[in-house]
Backbone as CSV, one residue per row, in Angstrom:
resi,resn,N_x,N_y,N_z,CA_x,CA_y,CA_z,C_x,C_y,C_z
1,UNK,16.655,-2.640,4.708,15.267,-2.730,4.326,14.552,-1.425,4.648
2,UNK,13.499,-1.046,3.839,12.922,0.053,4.193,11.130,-0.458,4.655
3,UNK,10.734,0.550,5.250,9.148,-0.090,5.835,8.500,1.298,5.558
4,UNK,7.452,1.361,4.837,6.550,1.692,4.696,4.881,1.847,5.281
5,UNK,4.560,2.821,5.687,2.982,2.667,6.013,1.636,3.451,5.522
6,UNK,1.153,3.477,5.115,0.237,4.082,3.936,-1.439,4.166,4.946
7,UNK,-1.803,5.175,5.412,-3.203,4.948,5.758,-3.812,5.652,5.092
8,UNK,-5.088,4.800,4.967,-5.824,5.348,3.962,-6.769,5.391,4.609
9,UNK,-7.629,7.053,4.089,-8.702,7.874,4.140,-9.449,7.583,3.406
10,UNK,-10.818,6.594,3.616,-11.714,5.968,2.758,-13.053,6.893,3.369
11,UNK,-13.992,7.452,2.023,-15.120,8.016,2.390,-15.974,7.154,3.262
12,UNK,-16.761,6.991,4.049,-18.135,6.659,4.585,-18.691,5.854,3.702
13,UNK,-19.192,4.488,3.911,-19.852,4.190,3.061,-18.949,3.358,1.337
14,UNK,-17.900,3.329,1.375,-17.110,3.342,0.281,-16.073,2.343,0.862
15,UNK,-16.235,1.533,1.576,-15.367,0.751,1.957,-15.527,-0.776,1.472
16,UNK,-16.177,-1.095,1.248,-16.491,-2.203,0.343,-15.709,-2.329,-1.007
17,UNK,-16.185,-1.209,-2.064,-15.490,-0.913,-3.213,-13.807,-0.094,-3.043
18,UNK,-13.056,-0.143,-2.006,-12.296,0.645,-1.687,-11.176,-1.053,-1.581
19,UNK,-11.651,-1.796,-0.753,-11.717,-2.721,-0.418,-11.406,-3.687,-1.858
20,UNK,-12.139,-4.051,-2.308,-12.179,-4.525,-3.526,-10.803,-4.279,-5.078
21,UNK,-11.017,-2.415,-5.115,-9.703,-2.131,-5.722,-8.658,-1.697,-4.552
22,UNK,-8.300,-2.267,-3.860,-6.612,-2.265,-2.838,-6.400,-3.642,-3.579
23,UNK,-7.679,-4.587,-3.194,-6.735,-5.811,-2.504,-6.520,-6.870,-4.096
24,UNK,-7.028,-5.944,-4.942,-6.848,-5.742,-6.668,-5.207,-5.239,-6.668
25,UNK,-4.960,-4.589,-6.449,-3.974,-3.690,-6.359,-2.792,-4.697,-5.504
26,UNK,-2.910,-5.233,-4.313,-2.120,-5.343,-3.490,-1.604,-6.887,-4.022
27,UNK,-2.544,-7.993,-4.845,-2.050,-9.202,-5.658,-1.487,-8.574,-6.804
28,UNK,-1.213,-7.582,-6.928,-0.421,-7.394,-8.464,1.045,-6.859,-8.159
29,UNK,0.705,-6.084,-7.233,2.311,-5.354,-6.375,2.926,-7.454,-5.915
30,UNK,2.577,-7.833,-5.254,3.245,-9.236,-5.015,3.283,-10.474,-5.993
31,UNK,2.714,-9.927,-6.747,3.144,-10.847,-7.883,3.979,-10.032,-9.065
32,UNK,4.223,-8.625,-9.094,5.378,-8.088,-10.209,6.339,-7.596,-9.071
33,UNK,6.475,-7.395,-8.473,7.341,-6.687,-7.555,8.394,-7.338,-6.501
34,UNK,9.303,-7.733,-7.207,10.180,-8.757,-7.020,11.344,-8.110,-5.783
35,UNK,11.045,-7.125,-5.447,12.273,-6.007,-4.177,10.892,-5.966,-3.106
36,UNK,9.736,-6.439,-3.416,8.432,-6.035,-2.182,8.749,-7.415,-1.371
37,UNK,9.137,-6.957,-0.423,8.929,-8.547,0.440,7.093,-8.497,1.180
38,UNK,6.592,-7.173,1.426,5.613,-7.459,2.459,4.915,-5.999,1.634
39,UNK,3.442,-6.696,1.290,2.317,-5.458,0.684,1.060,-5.718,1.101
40,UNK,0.487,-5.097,2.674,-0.771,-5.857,2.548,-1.777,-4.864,3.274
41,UNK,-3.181,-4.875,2.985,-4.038,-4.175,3.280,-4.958,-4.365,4.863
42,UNK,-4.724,-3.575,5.754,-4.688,-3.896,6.928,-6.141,-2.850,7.424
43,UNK,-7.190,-3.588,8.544,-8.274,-2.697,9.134,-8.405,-2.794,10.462
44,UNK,-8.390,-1.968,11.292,-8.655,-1.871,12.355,-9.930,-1.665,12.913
45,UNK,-10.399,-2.295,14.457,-11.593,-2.413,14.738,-12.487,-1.067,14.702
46,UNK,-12.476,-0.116,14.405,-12.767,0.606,14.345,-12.857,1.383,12.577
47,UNK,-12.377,0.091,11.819,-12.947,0.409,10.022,-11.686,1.159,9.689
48,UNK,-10.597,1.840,10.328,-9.646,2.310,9.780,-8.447,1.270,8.734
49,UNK,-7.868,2.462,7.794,-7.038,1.568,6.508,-5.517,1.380,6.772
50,UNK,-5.410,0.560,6.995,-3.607,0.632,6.672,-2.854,0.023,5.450
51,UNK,-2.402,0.325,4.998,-1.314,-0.647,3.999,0.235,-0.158,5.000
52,UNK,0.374,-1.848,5.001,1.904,-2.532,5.382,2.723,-2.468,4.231
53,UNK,3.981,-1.991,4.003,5.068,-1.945,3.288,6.234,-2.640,3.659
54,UNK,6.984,-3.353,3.177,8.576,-3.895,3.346,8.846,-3.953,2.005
55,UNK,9.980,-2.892,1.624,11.225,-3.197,0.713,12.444,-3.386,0.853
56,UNK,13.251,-4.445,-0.161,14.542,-4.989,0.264,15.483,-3.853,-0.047
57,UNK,15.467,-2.911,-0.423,15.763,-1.277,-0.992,15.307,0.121,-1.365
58,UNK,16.135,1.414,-1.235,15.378,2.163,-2.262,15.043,1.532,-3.661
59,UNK,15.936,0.917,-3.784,15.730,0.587,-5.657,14.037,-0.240,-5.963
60,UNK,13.998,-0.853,-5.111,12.717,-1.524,-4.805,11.515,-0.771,-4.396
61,UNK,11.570,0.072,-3.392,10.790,1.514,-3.653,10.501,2.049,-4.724
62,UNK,11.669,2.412,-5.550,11.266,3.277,-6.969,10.619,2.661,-7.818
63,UNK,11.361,1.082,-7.982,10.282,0.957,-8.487,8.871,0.136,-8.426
64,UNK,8.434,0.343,-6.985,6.907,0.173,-7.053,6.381,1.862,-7.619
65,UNK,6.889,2.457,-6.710,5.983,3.739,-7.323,5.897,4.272,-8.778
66,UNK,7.049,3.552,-9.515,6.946,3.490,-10.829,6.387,2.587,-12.076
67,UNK,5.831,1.364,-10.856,5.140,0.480,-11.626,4.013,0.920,-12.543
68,UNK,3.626,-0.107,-13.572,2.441,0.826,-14.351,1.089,0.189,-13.331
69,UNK,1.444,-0.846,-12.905,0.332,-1.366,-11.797,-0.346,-0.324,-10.797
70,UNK,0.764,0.446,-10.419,0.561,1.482,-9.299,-0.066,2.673,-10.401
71,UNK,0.244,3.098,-11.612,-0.069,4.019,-12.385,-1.573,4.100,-12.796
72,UNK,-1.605,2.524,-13.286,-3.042,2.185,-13.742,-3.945,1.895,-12.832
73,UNK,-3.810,1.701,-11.001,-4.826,1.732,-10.181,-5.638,3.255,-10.056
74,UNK,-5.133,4.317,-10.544,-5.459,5.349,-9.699,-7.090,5.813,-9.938
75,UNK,-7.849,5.383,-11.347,-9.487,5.539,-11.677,-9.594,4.719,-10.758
76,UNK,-9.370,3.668,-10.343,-10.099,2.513,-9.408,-10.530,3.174,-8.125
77,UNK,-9.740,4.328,-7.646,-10.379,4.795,-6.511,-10.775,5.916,-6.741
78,UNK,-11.224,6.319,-7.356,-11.626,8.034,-7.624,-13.236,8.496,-6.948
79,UNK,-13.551,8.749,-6.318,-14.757,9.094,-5.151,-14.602,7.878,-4.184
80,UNK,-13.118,7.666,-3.533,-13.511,6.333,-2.690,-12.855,7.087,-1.147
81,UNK,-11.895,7.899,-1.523,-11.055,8.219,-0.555,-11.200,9.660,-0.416
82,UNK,-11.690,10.119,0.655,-11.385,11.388,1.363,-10.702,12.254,1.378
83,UNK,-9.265,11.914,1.729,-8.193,12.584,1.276,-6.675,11.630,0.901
84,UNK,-5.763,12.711,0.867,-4.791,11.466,0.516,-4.208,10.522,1.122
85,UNK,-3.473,9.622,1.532,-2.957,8.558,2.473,-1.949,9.429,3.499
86,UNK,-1.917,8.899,4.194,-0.697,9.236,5.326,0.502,9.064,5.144
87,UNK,1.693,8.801,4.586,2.623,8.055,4.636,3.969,8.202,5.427
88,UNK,4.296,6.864,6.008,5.382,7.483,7.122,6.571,6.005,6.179
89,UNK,7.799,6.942,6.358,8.560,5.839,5.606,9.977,5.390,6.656
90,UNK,10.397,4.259,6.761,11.205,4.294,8.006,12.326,3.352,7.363
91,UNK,13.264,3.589,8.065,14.362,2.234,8.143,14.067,1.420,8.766
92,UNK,14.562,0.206,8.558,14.237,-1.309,9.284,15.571,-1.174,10.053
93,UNK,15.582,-1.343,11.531,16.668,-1.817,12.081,17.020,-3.227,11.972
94,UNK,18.740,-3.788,11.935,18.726,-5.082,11.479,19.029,-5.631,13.012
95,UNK,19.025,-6.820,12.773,19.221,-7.400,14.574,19.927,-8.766,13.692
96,UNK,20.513,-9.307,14.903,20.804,-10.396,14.592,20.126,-11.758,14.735
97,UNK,20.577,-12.421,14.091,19.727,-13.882,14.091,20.846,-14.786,14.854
């Protein structure tokens, strides 16, 4: 499995409508994205963004970032975000059950 973490740099003030197109965004990744086990939009007490990632593969990776879902969000945020996201991408260690 691969894990993903995405923080996002939302302007001042722009978190409402920022807010609005993610979590637009984040029911469409879990409902077409059949390799996403885990896509979700996360805030900390302090107003900061996270998006949570889990894929069951690279192949599942490629293709979210190739979705047209992911293609066709990108006007939705255009004066919302500051700069670009953070992204840190990791392996899942497996453990046993």
């Amino acid at each position: 499995m691969i894990a993903i973490t995405a923080q996002m740099m939302v302007n001042p003030g722009c978190e409402e409508k920022f807010e609005e197109a993610m979590l637009s965004l984040v029911s469409k990744v879990n409902a077409n994205e059949p390799g996403n086990i885990l896509y979700e939009l996360c805030r900390d007490d302090e107003g900061k963004y996270l998006v949570m990632e889990l894929y069951e593969d690279e192949a599942a990776v490629d293709a979210h970032r190739s979705a047209s879902h992911i293609k066709e969000s990108g006007p939705s945020f255009k004066g919302l975000m500051s700069g670009p996201p953070i992204i840190k991408k990791m392996s899942v260690i497996p453990h046993a059950v």
